[in-house]
N, CA, C and O atoms as a DFTB+ gen file, in Angstrom:
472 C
 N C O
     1  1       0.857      -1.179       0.000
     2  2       0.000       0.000       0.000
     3  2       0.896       1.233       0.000
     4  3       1.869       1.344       0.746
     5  1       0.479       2.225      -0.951
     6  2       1.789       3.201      -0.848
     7  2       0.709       4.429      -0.203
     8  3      -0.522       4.454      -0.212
     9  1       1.503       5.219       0.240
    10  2       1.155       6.468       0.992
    11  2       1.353       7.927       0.170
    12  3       2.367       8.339      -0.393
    13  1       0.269       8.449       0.275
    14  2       0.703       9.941      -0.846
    15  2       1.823      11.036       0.174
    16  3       1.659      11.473       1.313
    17  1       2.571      11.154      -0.466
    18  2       3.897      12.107       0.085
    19  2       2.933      13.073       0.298
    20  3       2.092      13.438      -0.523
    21  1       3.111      13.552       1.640
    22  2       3.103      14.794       2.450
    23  2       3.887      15.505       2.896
    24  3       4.514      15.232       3.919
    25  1       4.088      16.992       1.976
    26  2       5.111      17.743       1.887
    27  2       5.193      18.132       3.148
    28  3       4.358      17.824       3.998
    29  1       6.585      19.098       3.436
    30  2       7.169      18.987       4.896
    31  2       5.829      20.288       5.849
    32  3       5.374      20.291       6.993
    33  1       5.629      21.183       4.680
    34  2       4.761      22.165       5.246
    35  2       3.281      21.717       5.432
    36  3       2.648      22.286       6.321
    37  1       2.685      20.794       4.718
    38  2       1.395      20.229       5.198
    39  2       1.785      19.279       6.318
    40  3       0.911      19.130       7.171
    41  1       3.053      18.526       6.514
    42  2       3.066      17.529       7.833
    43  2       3.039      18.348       9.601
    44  3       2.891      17.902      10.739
    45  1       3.264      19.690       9.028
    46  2       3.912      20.527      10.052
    47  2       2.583      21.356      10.105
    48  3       2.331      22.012      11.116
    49  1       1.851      21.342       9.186
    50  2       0.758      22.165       9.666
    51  2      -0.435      21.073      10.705
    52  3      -0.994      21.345      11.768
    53  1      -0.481      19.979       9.973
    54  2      -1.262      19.097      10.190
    55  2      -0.585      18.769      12.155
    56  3      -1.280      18.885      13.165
    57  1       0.868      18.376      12.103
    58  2       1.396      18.301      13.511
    59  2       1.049      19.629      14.547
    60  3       0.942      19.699      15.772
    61  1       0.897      20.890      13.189
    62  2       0.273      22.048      15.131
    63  2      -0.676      21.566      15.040
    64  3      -0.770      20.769      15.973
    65  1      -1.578      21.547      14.401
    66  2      -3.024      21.458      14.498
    67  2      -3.318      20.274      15.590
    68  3      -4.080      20.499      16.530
    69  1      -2.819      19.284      15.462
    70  2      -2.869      17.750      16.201
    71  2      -2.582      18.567      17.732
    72  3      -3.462      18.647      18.589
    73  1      -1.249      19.125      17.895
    74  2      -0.556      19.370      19.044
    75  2      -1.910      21.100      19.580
    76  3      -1.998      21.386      20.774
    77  1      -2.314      21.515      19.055
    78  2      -2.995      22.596      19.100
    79  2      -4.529      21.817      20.127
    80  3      -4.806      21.940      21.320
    81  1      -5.008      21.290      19.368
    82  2      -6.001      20.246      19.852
    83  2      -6.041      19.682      20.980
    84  3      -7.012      19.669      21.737
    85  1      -4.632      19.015      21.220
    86  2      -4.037      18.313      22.685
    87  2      -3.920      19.233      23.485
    88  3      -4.128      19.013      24.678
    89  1      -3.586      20.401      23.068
    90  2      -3.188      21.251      24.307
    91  2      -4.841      21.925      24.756
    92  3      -4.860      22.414      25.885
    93  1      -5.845      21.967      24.169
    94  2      -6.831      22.268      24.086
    95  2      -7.837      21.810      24.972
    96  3      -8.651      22.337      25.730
    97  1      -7.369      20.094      24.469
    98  2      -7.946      18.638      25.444
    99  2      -7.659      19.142      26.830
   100  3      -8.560      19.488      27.593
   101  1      -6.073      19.185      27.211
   102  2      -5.648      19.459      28.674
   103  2      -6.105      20.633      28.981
   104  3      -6.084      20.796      30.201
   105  1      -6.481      21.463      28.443
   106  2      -7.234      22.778      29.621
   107  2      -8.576      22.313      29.712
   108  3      -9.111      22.509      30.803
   109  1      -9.248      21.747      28.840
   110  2     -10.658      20.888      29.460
   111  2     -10.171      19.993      30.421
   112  3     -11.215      19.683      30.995
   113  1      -9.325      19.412      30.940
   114  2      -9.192      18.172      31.945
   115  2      -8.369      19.128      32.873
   116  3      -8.081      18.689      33.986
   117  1      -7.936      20.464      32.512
   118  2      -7.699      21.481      33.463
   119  2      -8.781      21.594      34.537
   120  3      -8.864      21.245      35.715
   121  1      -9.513      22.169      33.735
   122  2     -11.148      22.784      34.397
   123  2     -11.669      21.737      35.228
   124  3     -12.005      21.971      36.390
   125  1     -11.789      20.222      34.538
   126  2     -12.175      19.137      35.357
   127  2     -11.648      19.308      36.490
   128  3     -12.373      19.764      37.375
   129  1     -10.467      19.045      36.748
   130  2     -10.091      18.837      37.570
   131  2     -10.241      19.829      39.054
   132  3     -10.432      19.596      40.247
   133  1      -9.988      21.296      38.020
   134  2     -10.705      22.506      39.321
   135  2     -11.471      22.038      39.749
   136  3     -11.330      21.604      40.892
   137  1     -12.883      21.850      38.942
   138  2     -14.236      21.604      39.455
   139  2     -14.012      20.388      40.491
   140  3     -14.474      20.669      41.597
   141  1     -13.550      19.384      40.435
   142  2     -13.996      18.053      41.509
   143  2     -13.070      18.688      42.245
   144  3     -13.660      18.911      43.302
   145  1     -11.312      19.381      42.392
   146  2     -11.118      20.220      43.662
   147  2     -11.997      20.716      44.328
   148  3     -12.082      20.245      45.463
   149  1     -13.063      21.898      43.939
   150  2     -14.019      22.351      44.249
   151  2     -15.035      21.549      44.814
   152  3     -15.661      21.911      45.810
   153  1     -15.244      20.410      44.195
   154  2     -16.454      19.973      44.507
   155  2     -16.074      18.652      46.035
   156  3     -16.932      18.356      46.867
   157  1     -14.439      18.006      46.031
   158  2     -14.083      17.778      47.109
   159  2     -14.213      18.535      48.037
   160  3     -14.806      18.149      49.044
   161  1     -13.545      20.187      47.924
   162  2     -14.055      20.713      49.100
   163  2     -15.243      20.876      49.857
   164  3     -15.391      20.852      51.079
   165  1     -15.906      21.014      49.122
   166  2     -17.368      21.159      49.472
   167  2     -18.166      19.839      50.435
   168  3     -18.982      19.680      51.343
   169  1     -17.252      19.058      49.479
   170  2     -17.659      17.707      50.116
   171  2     -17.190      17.518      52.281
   172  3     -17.801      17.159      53.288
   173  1     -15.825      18.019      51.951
   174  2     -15.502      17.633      53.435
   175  2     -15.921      18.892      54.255
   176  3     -15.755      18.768      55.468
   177  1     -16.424      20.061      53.830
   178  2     -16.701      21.309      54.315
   179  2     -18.599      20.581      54.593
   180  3     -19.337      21.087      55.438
   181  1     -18.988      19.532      53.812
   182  2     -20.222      19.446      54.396
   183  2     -20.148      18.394      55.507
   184  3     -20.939      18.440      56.449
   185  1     -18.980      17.217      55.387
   186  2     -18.730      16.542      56.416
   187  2     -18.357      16.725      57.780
   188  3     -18.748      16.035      58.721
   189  1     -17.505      17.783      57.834
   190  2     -17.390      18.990      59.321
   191  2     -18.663      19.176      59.398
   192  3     -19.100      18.544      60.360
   193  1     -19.400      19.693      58.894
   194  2     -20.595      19.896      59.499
   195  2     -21.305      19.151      60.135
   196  3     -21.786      19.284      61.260
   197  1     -21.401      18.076      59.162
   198  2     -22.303      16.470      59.846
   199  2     -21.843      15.899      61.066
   200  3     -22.415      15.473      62.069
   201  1     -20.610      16.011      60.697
   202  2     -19.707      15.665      61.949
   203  2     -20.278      16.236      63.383
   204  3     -20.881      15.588      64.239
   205  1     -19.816      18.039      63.413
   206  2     -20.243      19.145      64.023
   207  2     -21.240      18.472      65.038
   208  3     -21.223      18.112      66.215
   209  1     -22.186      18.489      63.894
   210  2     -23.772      18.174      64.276
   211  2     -24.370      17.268      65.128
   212  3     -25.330      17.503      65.860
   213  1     -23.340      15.459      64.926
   214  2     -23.445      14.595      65.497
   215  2     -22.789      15.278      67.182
   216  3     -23.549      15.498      68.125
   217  1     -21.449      15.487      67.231
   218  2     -20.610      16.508      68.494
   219  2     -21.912      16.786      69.159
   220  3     -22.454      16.102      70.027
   221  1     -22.392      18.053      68.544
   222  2     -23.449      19.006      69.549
   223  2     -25.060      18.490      69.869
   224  3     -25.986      19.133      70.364
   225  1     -25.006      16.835      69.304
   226  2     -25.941      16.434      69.726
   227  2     -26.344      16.339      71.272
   228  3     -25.602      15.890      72.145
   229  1     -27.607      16.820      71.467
   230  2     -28.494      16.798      72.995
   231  2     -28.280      15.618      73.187
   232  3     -28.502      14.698      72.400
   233  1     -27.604      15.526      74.797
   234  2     -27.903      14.157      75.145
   235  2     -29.141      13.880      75.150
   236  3     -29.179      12.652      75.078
   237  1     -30.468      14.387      75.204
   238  2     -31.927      14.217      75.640
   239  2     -32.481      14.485      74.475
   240  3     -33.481      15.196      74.577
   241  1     -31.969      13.928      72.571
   242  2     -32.145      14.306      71.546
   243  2     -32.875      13.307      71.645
   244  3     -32.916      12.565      72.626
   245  1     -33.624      13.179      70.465
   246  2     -34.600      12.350      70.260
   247  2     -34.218      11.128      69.593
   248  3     -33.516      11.490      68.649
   249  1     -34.321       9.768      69.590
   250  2     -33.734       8.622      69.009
   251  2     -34.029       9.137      67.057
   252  3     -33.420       8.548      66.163
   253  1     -34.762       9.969      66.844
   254  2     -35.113      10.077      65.129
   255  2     -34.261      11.286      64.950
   256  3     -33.826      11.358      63.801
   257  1     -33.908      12.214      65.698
   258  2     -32.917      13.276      65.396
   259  2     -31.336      12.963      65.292
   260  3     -30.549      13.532      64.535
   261  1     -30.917      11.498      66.608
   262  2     -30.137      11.155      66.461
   263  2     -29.573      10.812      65.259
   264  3     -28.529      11.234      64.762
   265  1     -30.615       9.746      64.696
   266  2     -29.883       8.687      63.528
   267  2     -30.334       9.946      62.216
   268  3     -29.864       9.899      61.079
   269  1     -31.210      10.891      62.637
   270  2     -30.679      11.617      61.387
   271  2     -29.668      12.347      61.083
   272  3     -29.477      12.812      59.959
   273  1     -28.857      12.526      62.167
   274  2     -27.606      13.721      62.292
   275  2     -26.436      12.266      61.879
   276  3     -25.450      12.343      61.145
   277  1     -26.901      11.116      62.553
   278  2     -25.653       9.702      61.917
   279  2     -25.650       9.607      60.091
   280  3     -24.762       9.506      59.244
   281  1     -27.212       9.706      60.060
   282  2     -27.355       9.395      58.793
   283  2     -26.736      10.227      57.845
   284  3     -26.243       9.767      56.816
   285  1     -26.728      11.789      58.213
   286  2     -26.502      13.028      57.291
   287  2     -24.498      12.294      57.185
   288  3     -23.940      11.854      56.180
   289  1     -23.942      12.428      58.552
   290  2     -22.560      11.971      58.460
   291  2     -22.147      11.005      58.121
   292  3     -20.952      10.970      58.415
   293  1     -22.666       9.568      57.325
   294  2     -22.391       8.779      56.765
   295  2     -22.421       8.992      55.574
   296  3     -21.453       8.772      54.845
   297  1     -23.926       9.620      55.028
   298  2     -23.917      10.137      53.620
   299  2     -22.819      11.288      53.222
   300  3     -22.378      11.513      52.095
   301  1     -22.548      11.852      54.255
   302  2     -21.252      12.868      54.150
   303  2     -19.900      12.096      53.744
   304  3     -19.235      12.157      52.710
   305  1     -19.769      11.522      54.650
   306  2     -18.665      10.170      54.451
   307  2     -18.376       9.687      53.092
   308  3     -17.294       9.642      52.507
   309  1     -19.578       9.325      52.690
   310  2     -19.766       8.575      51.070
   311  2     -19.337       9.154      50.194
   312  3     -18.656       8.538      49.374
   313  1     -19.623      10.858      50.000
   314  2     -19.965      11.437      49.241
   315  2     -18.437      11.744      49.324
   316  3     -17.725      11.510      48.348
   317  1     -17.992      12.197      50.325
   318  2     -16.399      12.651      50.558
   319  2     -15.516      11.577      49.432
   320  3     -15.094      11.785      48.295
   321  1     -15.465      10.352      50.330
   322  2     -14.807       9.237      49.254
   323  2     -15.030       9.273      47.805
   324  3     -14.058       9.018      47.094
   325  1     -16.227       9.568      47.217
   326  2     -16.001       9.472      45.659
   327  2     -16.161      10.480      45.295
   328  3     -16.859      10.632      44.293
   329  1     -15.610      11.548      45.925
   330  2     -15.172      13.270      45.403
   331  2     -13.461      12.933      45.364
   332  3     -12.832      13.374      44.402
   333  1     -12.940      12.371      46.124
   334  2     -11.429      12.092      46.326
   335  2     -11.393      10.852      44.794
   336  3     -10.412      10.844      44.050
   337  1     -12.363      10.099      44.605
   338  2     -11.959       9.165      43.411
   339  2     -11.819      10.235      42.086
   340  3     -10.854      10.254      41.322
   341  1     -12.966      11.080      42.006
   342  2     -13.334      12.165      41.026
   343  2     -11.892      12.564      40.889
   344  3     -11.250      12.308      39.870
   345  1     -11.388      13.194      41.927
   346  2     -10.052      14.564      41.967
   347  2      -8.902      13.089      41.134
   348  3      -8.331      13.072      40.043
   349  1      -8.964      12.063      42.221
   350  2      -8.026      11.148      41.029
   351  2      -8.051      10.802      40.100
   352  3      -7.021      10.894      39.433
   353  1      -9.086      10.283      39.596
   354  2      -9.778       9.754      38.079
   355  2      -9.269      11.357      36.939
   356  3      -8.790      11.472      35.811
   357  1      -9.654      12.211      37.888
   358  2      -9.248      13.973      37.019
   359  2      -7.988      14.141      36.690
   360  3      -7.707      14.587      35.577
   361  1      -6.796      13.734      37.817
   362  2      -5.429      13.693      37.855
   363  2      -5.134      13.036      36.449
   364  3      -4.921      13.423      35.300
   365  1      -5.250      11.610      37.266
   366  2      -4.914      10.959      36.143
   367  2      -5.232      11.151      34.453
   368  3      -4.430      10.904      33.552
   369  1      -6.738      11.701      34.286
   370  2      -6.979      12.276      32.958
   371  2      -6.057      13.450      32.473
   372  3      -5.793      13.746      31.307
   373  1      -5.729      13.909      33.353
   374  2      -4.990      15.643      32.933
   375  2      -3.924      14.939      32.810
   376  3      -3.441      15.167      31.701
   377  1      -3.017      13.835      33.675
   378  2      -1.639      13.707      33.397
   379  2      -1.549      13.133      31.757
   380  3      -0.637      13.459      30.998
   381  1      -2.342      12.492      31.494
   382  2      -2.824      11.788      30.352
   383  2      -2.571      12.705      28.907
   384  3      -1.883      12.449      27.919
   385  1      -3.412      13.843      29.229
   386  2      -3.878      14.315      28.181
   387  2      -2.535      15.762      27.876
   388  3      -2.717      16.600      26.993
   389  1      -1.462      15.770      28.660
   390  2      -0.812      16.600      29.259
   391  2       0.968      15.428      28.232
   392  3       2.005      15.732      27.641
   393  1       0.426      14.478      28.535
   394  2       1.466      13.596      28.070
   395  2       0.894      13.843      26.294
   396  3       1.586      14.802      25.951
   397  1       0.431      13.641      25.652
   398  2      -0.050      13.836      24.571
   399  2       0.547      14.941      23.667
   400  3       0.921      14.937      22.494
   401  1       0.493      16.149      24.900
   402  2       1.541      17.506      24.284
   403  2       2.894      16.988      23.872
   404  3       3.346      16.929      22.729
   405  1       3.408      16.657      24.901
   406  2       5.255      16.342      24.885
   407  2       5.053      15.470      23.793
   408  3       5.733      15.833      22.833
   409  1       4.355      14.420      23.560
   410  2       4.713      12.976      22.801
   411  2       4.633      14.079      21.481
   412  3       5.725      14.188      20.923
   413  1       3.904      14.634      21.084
   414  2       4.061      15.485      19.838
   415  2       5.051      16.265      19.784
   416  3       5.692      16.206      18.735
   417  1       5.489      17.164      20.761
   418  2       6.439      18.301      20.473
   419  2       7.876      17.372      19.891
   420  3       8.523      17.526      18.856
   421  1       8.082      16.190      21.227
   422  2       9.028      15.453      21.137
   423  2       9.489      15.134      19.683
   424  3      10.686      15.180      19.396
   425  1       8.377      14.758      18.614
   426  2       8.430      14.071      17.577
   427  2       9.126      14.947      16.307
   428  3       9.787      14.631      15.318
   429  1       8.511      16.493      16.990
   430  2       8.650      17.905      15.231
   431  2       9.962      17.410      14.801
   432  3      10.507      16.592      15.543
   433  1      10.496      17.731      13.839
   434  2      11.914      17.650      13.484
   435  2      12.387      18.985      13.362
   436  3      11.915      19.949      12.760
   437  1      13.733      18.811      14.267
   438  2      14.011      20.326      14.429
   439  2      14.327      21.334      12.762
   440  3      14.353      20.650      11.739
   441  1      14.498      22.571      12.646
   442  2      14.574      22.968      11.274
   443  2      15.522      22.881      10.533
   444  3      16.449      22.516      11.256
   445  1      15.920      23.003       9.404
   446  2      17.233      22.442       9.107
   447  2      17.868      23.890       8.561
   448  3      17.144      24.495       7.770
   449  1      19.164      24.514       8.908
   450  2      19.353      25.018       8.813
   451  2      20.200      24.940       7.246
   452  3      20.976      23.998       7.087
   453  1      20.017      25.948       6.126
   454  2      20.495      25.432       5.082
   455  2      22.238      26.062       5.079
   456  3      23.171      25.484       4.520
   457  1      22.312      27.013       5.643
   458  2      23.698      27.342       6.021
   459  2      24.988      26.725       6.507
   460  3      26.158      27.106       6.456
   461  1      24.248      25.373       7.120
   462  2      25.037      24.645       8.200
   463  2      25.488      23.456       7.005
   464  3      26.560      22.851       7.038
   465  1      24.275      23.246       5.808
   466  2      24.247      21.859       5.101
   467  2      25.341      22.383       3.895
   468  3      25.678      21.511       3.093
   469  1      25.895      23.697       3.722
   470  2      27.053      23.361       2.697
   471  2      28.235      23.228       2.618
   472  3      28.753      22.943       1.538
């Protein structure tokens, strides 16, 4: 199978464009990643609370107020843990998509200087 020659200026346009794209990808898995920062915090900023809540429970609280202040801090709990998977699952996408840049830049061929070639 033969391949149609692609002159050096269409391979090089076609390589920003590729590398343009990637770098494009990683500020979307940028943002991701803010957001589940964000949205971890929020998470353990609601778990202090639950927490809090269970603390300043009345000893003379009611057995249904109790297990709802347990209940709120377990669901706090939960929610904490797969905000921390989010922020990793995000990491790992950004390191990903972040590697994608280099593997291209790595590849350009540097320019050839015609001064040097006579």
């Amino acid at each position: 199978v033969a391949f149609p020659e692609v002159s050096e200026e269409e391979r090089l346009a076609l390589e920003k464009e590729q590398n343009d794209k990637a770098i494009a990808y990683a500020a979307e898995k940028e943002a991701e990643l803010a957001a589940a920062k964000d949205a971890l915090e929020d998470a353990e900023t609601e778990l202090n609370a639950a927490k809090n809540k269970v603390d300043d429970l009345d000893p003379e609280a009611s057995s249904e107020e109790t297990e709802m202040a347990y209940e709120l801090k377990d669901k706090a709990e939960v929610d904490l843990e797969k905000r921390k998977q989010e922020v990793a699952e995000a990491e790992h996408e950004l390191k990903s998509a972040r590697k994608l840049i280099i593997v291209k830049r790595r590849y350009k061929r540097p320019k050839r200087d015609p001064e040097s070639e006579s």
